[in-house]
Structures are given as structure tokens and as C-alpha cells.
Backbone bond lengths (Angstrom), bond angles and torsions (degrees), N, CA, C in turn:
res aa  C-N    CA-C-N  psi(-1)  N-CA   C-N-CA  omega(-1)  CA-C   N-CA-C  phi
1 X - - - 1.436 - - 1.526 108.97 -
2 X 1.375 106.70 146.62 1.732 98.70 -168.53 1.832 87.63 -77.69
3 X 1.431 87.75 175.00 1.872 103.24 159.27 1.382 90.62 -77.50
4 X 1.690 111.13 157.72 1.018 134.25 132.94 1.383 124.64 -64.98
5 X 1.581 109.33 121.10 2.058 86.44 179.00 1.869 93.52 -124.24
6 X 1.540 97.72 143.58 1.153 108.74 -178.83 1.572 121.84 -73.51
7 X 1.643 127.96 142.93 1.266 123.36 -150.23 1.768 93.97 -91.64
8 X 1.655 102.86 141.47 1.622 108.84 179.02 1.566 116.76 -31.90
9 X 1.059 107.95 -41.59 1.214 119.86 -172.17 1.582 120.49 -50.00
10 X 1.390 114.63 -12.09 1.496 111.88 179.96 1.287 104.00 -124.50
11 X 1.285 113.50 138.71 1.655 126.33 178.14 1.189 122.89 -38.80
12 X 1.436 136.34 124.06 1.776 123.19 160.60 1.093 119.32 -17.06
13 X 1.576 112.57 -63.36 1.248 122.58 -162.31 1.748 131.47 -69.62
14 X 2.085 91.26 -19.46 1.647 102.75 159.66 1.511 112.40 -80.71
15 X 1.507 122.34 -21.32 1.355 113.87 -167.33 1.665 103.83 -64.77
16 X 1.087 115.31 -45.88 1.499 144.19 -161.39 1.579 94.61 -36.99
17 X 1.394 105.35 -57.62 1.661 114.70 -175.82 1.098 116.26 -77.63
18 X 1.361 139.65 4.72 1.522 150.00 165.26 1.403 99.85 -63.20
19 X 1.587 130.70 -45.75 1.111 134.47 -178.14 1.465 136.48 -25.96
20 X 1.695 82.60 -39.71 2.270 92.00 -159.93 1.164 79.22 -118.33
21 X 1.730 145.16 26.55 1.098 131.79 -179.81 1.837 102.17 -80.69
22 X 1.311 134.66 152.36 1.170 139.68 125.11 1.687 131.76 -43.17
23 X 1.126 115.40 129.14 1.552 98.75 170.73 1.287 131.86 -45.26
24 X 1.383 118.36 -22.80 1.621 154.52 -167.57 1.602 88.57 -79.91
25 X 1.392 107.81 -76.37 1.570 94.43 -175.35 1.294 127.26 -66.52
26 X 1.527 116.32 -19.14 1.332 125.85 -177.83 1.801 107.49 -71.51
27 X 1.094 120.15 -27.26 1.814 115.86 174.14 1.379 94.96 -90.88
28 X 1.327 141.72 -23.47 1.689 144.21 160.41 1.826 85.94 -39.58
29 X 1.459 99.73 -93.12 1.435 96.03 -165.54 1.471 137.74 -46.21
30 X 1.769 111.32 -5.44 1.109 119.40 -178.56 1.846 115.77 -82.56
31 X 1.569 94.55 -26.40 1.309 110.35 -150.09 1.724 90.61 -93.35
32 X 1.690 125.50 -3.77 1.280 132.18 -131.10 1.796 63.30 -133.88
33 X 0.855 130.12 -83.04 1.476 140.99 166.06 1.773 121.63 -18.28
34 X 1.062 118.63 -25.08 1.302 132.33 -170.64 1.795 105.18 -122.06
35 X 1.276 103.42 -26.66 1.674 104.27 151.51 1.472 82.84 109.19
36 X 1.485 142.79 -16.17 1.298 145.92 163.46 1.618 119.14 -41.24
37 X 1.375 118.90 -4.05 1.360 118.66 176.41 2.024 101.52 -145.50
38 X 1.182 91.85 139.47 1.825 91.32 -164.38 2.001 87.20 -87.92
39 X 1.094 126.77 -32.26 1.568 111.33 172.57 1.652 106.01 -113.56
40 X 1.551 95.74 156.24 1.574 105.87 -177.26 2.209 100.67 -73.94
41 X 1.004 78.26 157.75 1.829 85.94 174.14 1.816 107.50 -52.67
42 X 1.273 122.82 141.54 1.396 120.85 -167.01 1.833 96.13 -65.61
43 X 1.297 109.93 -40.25 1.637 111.80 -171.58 1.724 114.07 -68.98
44 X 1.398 119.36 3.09 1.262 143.91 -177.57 1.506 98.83 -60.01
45 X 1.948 117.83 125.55 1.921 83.59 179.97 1.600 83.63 -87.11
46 X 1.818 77.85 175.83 1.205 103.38 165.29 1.509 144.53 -21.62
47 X 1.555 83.66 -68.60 1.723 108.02 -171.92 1.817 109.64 -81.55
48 X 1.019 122.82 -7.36 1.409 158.05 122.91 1.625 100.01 -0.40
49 X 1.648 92.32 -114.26 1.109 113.55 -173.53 2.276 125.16 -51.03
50 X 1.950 76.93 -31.41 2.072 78.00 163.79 1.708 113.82 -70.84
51 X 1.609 104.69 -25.24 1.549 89.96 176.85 1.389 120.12 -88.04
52 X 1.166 115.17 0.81 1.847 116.52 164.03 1.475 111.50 -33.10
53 X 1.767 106.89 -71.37 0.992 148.44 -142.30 1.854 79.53 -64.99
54 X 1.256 119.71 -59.06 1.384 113.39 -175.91 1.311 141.20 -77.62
55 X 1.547 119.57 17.23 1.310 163.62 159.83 1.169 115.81 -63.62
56 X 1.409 105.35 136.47 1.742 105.32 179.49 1.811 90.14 -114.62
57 X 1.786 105.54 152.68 1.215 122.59 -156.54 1.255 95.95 -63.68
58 X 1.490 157.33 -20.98 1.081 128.06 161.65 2.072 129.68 -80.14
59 X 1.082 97.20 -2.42 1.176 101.54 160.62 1.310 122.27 -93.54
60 X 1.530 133.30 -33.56 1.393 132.37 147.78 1.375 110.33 -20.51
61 X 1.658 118.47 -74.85 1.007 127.65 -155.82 1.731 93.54 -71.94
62 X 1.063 130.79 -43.56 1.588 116.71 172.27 1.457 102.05 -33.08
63 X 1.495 104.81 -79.84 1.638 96.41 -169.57 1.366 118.42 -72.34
64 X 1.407 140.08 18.11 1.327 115.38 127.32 1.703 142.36 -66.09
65 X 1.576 97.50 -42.22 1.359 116.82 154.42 1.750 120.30 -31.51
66 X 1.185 120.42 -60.10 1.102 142.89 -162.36 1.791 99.73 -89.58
67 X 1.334 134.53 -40.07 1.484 139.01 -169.26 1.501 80.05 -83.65
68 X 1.644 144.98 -45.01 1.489 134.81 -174.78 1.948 98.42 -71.00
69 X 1.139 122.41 -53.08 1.861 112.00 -162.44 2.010 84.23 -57.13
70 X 1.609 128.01 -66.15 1.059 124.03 -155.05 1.203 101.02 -47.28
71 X 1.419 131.19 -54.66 1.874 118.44 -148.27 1.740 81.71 -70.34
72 X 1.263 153.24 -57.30 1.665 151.04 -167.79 1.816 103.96 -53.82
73 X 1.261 106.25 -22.55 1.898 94.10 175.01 1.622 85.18 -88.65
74 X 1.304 126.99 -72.71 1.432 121.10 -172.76 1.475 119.17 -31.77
75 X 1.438 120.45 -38.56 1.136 117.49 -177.08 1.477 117.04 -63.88
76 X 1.551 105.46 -51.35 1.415 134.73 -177.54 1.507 92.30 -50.47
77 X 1.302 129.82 -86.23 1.585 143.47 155.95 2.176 112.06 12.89
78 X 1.508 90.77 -60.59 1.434 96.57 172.44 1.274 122.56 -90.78
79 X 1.667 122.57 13.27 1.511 105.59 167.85 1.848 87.25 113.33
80 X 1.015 131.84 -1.13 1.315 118.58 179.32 2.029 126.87 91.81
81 X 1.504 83.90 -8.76 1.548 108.00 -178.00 1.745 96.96 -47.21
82 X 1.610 105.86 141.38 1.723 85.80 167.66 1.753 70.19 -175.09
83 X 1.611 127.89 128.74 1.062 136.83 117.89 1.374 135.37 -65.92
């Protein structure tokens, strides 16, 4: 399976927290990211969700883009499981 590699467009320091995400929270944050959800996922960190706010709309949409391909390798990864 290839790596996933994350697009320039999103900060080191947001990629970092993609890590301990769930696939579950990772389409949370996409859908939270795309303005499709009025609150971020509760498992969202913190410092996370304050750096939204300081994002310009094409980097949002990077890391929604990118929080949707990750939770589909993760999913894929565990057998296909996905509520």
C-alpha cells in the first residue's frame, strides 16, 4: 500500500494530530472542515480546532481532503471496518 503523504498545504504542526485520530473522527473533522458540521468532533484536539480558525480556505479544504483519503487507508488498514 503506498504511504499516504500529506498535501503542502497543511501545517506540520496540524499533520502531527492526524495521527491518534480515529477514522470516525477523521470524517468528523472533514465534515467540520468543509463547514458540513456546525461543531468539530468532541475527540478533535484542542489546538486543532483553534488552528482552523487561522487557515485560509484553501488549506481548510486541504485538510478536509486529506482527514477524508486518511480515515479510507485506516479503514482499509483494519479490514474495511467503518461505522
Amino acid at each position: 500500500m503506498a504511504v499516504l503523504t500529506p498535501p503542502d498545504a497543511i501545517p506540520d504542526f496540524l499533520i502531527e494530530h492526524f495521527d491518534d485520530l480515529s477514522p470516525e473522527t477523521l470524517r468528523g473533522t472533514a465534515d467540520y472542515a468543509r463547514g458540513e458540521a456546525y461543531l468539530p468532533p468532541d475527540e478533535m484536539p484542542d489546538k486543532m480546532k483553534e488552528a482552523f480558525v487561522l487557515q485560509d480556505d484553501e488549506t481548510v479544504a486541504a485538510i478536509a481532503d486529506y482527514a477524508d483519503e486518511l480515515a479510507a487507508v485506516l479503514e482499509e488498514q483494519d479490514g474495511g471496518e467503518s461505522w
